[in-house]
Structure formats: structure tokens, C-alpha cells
MOPAC internal coordinates of N, CA, C and O (Angstrom, degrees):
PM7 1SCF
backbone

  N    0.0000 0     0.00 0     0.00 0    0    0    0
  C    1.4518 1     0.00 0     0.00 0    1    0    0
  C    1.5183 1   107.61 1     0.00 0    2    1    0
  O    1.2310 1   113.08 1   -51.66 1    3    2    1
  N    1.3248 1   130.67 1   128.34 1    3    2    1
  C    1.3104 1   147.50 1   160.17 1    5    3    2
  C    1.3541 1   124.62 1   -60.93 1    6    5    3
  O    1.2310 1   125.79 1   140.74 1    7    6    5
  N    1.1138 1   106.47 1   -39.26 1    7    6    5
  C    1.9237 1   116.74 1  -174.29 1    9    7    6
  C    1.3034 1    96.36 1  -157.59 1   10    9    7
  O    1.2310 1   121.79 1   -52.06 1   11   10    9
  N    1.1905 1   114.18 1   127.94 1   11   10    9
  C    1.7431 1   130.55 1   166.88 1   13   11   10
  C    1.5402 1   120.06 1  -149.50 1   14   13   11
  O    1.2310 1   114.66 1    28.25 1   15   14   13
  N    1.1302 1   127.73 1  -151.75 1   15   14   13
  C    1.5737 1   129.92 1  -147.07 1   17   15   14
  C    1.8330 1    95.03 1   175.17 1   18   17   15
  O    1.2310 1   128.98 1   -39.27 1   19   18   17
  N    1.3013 1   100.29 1   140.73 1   19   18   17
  C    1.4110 1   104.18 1   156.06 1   21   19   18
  C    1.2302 1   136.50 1  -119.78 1   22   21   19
  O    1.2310 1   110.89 1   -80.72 1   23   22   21
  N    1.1654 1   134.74 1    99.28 1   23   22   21
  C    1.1716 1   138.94 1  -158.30 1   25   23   22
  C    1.7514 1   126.37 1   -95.02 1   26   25   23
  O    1.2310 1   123.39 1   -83.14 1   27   26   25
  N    0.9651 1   111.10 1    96.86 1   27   26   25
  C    2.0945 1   109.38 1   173.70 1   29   27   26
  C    1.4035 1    94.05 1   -54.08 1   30   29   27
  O    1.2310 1   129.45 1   -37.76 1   31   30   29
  N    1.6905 1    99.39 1   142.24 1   31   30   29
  C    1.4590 1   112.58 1   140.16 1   33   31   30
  C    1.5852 1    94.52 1  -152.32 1   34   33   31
  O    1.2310 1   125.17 1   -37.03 1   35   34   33
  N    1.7044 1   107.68 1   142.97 1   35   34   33
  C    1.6093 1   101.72 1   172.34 1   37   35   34
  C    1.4600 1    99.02 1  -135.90 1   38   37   35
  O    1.2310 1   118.09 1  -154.60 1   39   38   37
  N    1.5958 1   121.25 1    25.40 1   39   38   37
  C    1.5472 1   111.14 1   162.85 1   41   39   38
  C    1.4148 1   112.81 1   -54.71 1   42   41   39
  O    1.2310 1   119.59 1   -58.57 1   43   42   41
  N    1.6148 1   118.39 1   121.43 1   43   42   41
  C    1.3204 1   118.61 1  -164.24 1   45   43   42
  C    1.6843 1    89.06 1  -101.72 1   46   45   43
  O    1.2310 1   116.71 1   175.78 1   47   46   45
  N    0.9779 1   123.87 1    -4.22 1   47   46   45
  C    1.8938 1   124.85 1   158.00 1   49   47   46
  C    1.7450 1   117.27 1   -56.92 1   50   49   47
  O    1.2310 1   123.49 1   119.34 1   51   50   49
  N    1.2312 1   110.92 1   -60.66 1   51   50   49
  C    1.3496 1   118.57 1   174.70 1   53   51   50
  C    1.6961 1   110.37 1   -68.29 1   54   53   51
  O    1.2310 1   137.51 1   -28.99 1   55   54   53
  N    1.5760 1    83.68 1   151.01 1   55   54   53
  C    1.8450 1    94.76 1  -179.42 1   57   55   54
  C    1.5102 1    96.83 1   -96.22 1   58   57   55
  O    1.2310 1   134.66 1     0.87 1   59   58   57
  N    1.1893 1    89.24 1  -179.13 1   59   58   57
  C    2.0069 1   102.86 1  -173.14 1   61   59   58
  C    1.3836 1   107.74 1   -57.49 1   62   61   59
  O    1.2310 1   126.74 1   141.63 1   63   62   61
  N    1.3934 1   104.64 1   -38.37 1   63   62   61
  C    1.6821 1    96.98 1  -174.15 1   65   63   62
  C    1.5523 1   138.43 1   -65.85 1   66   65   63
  O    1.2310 1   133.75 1   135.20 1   67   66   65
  N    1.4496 1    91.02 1   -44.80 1   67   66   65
  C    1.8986 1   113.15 1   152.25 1   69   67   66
  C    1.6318 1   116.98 1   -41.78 1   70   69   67
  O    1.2310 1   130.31 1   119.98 1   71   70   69
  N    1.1859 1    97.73 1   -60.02 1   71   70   69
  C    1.5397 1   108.41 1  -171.37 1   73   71   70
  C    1.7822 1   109.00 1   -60.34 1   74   73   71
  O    1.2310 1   116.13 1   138.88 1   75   74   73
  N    1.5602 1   124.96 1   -41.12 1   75   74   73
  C    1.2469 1   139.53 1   165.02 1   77   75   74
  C    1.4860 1   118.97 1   -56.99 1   78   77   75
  O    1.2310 1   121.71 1   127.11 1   79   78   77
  N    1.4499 1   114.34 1   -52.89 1   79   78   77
  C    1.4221 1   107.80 1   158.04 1   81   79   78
  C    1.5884 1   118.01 1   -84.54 1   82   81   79
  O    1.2310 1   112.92 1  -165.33 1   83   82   81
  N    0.8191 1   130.97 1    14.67 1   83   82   81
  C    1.9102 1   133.78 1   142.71 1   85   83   82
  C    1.1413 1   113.91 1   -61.88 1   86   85   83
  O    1.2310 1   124.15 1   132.91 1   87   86   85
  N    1.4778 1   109.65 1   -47.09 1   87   86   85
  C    1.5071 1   122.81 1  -162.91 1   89   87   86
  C    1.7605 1   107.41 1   -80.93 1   90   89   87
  O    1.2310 1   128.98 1   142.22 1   91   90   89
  N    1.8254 1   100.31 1   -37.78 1   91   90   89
  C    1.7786 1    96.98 1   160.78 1   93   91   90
  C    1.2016 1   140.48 1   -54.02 1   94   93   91
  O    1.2310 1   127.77 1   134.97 1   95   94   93
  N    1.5095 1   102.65 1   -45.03 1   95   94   93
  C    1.4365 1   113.60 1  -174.43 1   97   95   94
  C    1.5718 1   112.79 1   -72.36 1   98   97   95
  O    1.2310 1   119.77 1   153.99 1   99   98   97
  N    1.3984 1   118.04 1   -26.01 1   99   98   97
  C    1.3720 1   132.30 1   151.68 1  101   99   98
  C    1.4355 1   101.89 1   -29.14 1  102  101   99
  O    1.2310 1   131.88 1   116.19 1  103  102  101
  N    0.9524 1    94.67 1   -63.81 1  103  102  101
  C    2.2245 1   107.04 1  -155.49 1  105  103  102
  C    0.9008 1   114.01 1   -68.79 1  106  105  103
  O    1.2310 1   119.44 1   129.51 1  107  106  105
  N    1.3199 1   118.67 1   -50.49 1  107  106  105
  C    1.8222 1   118.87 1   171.26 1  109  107  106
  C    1.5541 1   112.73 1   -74.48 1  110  109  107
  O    1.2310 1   109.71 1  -163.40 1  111  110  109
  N    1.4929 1   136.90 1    16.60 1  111  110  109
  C    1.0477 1   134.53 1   179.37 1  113  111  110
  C    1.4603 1    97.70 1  -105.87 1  114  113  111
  O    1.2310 1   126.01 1   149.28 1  115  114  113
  N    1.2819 1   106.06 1   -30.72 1  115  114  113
  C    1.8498 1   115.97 1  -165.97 1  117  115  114
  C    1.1194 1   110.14 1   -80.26 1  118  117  115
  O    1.2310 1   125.76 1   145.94 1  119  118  117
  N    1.7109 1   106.55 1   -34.06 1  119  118  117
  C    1.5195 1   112.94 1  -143.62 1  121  119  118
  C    1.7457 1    96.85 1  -122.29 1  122  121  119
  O    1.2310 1   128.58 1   160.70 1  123  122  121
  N    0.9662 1   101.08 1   -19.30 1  123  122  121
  C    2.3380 1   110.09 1  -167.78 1  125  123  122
  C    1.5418 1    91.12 1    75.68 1  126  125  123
  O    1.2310 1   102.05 1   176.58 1  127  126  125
  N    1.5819 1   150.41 1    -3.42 1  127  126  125
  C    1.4699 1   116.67 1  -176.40 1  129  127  126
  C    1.6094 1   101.74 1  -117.16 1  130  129  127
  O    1.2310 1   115.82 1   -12.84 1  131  130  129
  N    1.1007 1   125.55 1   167.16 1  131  130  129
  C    1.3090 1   149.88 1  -176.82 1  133  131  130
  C    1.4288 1    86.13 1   -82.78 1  134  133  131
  O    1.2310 1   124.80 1   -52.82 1  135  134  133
  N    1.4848 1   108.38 1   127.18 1  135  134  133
  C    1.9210 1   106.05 1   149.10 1  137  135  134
  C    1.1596 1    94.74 1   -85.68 1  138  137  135
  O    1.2310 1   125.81 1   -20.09 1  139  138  137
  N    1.7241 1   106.44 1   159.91 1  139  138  137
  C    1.3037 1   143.06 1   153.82 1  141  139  138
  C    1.3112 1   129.44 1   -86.84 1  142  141  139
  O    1.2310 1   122.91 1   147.82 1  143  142  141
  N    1.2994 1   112.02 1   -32.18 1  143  142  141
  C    1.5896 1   136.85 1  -173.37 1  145  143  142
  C    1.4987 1   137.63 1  -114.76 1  146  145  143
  O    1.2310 1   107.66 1   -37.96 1  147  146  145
  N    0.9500 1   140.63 1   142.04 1  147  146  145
  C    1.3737 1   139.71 1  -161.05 1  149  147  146
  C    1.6273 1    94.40 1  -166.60 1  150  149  147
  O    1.2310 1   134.89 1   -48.31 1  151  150  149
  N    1.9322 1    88.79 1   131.69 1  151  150  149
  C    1.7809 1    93.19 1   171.62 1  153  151  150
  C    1.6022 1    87.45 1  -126.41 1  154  153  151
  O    1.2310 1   117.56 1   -31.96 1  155  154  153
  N    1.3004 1   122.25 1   148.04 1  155  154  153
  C    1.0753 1   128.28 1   151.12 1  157  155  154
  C    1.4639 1   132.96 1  -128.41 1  158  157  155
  O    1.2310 1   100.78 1   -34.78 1  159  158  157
  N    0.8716 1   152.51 1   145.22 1  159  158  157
  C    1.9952 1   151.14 1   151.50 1  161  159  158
  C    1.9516 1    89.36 1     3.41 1  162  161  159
  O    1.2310 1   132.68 1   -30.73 1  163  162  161
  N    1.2376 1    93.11 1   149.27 1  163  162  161
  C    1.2788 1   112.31 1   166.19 1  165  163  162
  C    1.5765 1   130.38 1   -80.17 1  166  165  163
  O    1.2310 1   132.14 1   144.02 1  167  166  165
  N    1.6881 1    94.16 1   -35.98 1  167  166  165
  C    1.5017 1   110.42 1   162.82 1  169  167  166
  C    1.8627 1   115.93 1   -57.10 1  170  169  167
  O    1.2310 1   121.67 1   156.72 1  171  170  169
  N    1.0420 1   114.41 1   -23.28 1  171  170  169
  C    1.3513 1   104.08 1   172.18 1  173  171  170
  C    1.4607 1   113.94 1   -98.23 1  174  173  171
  O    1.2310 1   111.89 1  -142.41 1  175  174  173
  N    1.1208 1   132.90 1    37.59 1  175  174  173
  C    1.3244 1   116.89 1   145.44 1  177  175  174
  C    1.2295 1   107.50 1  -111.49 1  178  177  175
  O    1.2310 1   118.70 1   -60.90 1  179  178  177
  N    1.5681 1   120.09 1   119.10 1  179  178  177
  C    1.3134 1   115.50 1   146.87 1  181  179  178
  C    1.9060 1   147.73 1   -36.23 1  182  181  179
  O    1.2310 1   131.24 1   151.40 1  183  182  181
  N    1.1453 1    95.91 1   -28.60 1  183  182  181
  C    1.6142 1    83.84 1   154.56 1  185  183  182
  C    1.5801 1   141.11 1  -126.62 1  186  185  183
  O    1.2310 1   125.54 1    13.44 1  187  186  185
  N    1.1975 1   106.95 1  -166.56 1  187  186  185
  C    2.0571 1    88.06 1  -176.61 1  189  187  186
  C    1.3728 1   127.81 1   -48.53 1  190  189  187
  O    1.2310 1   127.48 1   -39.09 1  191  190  189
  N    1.2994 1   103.22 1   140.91 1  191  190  189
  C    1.1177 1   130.32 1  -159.13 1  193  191  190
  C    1.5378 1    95.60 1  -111.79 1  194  193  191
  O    1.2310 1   116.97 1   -43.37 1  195  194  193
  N    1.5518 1   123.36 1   136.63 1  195  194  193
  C    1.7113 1   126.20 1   175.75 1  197  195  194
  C    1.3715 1   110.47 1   -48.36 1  198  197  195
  O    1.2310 1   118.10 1    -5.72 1  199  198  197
  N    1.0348 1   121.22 1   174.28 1  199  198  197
  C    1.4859 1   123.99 1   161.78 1  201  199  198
  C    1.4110 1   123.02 1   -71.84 1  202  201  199
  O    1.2310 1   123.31 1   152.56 1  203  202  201
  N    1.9712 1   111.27 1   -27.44 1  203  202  201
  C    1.1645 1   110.97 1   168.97 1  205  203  202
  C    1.4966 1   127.90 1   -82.08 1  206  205  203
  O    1.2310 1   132.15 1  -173.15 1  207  206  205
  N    1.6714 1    94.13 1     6.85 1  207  206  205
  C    1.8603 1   112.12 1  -176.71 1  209  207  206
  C    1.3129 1   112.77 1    63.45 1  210  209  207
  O    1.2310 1   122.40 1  -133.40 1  211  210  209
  N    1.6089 1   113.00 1    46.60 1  211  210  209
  C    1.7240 1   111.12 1   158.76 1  213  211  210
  C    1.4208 1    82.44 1  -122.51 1  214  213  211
  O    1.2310 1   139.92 1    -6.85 1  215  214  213
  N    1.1686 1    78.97 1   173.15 1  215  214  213
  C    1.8087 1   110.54 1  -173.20 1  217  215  214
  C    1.5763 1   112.78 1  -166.34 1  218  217  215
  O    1.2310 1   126.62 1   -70.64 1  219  218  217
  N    1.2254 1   104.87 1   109.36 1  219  218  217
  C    2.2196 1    93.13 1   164.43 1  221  219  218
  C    1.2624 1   127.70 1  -138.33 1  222  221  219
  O    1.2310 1   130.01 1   -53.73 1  223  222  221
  N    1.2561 1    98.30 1   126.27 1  223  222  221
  C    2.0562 1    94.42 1  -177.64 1  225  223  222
  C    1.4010 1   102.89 1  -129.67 1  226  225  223
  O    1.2310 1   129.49 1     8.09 1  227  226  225
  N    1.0364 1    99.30 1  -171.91 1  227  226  225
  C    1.3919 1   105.99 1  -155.18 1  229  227  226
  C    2.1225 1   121.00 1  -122.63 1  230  229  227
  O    1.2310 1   132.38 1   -90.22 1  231  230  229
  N    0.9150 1    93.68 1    89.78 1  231  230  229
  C    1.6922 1    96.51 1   166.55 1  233  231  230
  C    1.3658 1   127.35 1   -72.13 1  234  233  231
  O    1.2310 1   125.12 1   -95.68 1  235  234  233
  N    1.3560 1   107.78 1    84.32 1  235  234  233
  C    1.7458 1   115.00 1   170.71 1  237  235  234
  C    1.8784 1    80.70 1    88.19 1  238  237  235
  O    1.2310 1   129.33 1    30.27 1  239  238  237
  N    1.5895 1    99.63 1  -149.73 1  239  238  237
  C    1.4466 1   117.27 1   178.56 1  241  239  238
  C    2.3042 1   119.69 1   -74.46 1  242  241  239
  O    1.2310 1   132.97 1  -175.52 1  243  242  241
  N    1.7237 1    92.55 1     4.48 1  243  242  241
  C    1.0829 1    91.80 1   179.17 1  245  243  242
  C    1.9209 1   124.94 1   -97.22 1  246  245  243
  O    1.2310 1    92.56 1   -26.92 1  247  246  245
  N    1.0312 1   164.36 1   153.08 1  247  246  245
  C    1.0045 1   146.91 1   -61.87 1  249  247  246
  C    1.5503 1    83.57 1   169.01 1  250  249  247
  O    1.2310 1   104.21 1   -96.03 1  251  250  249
  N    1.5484 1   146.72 1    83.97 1  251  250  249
  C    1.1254 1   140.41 1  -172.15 1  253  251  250
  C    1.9508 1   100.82 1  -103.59 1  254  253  251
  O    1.2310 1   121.36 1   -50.69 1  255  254  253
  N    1.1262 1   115.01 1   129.31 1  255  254  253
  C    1.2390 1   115.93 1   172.51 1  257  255  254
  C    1.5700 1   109.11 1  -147.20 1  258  257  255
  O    1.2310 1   122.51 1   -28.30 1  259  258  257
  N    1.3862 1   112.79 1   151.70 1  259  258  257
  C    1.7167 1   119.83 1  -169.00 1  261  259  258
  C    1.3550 1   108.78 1   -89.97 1  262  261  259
  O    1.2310 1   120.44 1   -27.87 1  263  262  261
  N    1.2407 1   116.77 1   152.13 1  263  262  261
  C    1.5674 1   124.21 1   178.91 1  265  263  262
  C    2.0496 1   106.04 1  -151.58 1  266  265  263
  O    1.2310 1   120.98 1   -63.46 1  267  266  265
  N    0.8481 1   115.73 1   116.54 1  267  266  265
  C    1.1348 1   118.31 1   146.37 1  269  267  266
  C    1.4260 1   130.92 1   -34.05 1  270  269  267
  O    1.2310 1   109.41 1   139.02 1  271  270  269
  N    1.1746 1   137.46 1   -40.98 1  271  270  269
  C    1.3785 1   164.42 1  -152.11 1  273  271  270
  C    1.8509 1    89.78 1   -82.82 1  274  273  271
  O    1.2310 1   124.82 1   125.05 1  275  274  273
  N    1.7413 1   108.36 1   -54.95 1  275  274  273
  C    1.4657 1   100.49 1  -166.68 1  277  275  274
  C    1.7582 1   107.72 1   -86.13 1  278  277  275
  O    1.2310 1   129.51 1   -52.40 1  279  278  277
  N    1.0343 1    99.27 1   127.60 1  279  278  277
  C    1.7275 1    99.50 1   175.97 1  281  279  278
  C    1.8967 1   123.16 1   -51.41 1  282  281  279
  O    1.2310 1   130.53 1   -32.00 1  283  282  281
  N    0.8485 1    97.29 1   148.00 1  283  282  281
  C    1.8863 1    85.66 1  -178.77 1  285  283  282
  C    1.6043 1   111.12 1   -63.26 1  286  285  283
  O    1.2310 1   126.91 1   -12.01 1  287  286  285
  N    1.3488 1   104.32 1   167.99 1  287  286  285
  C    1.6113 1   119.60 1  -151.35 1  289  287  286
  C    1.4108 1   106.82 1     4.18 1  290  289  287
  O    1.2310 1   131.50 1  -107.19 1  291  290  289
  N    1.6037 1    95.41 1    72.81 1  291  290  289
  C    1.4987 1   115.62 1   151.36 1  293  291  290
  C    1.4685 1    86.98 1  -140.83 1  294  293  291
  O    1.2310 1   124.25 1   -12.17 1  295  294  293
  N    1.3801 1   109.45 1   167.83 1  295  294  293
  C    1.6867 1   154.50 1  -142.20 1  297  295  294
  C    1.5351 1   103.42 1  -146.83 1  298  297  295
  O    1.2310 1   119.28 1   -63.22 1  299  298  297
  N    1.3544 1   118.98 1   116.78 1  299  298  297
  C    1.5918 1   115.85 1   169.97 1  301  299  298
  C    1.6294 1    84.13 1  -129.55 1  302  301  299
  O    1.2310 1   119.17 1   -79.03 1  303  302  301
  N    1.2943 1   119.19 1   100.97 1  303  302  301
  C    1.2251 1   126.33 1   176.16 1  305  303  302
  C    1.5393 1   119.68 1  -130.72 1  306  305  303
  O    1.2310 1   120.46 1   -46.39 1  307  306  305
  N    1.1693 1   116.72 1   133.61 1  307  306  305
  C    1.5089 1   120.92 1  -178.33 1  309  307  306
  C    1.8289 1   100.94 1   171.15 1  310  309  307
  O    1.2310 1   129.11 1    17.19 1  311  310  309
  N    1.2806 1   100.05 1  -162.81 1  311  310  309
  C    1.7764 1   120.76 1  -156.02 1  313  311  310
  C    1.2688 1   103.75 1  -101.39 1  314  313  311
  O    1.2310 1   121.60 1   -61.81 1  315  314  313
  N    1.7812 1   114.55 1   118.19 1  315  314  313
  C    1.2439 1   124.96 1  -177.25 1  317  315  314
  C    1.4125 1   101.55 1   -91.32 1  318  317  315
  O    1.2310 1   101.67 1   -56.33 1  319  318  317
  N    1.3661 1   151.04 1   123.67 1  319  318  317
  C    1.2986 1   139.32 1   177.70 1  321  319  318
  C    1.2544 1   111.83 1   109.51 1  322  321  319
  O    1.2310 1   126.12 1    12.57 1  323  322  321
  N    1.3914 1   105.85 1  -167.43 1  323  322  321
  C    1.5969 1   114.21 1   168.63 1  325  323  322
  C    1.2398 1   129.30 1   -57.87 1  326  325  323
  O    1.2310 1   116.76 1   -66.38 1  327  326  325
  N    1.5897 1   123.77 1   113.62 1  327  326  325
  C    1.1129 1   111.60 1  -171.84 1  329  327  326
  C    1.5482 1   121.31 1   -97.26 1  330  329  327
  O    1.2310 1   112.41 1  -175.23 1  331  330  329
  N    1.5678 1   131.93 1     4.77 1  331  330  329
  C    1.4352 1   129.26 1   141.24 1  333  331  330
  C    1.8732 1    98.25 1   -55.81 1  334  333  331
  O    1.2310 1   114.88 1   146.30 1  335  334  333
  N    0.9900 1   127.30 1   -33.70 1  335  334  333
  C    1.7711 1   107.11 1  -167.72 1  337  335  334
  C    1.8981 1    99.48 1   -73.25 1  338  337  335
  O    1.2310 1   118.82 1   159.08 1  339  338  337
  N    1.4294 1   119.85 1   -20.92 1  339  338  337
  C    1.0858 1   107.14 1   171.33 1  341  339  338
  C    1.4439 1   141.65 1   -87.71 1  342  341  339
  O    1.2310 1   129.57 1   160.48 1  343  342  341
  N    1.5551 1    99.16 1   -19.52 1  343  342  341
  C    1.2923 1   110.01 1  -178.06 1  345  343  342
  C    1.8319 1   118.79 1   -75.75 1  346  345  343
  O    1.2310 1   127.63 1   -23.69 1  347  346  345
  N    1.1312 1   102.91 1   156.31 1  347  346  345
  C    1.5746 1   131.51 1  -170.41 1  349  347  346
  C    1.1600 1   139.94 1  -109.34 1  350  349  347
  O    1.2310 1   120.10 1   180.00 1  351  350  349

């Protein structure tokens, strides 16, 4: 990732996906670009996880993948790539 943001959310009401596009619409308000990317804790995805403990799916056009590194309901979200190809 080139440019990102970290974002808390710990509404334990909302599912991952809500909470990820909360955390977008955040970003492109702050920033003018669309993220692409999102890392989160591994503990928040609800389903299987590899044996090597990645996992990535996808919310809308954004790019969700697990990391150890980010603490749970935290958000490491921002623009993987070129960021003139993202902006709006």
C-alpha cells in the first residue's frame, strides 16, 4: 500500500463489510481517492482462514486481506498502486 489511514471501528452490531465501507467513505472524503485496500486482524473474518492465515475477499471494489500486524477492529485502509488511477 502507498497511502493509507487507520481506522477503529468496534461496533460489534455491524459485519465486516459495513464497517469497511464506513471506513471508505471516510477516506475518499478526507483524501478525494477511492481506497482499494483494506488489511484487517485475522480474528475478524468470519470464515476459513488458509493454513498460512491469509485470507482476502472483497467488499465492493475494495480488496480486504488479513494481517496480523493490524490489531482487531482496526482498519489499515488506503490505495494499493497508482494513485492518479484512483482519484475522482
Amino acid at each position: 500500500m502507498n497511502i493509507g489511514m487507520l481506522w477503529y471501528d468496534n461496533d460489534h452490531k455491524a459485519e465486516l463489510n459495513a464497517k469497511v465501507q464506513r471506513a471508505a467513505s471516510y477516506y475518499q472524503n478526507k483524501y478525494g481517492a477511492r481506497p482499494n485496500i483494506c488489511f484487517v486482524h485475522p480474528s475478524m473474518i468470519t470464515s476459513n482462514i488458509t493454513d498460512n492465515g491469509e485470507f482476502t475477499i472483497k467488499s465492493g471494489e475494495i480488496i480486504i486481506q488479513t494481517s496480523t500486524s493490524v490489531l482487531p477492529n482496526h482498519f489499515w485502509i488506503g490505495v494499493n498502486g497508482n494513485i492518479e488511477k484512483m482519484l475522482t
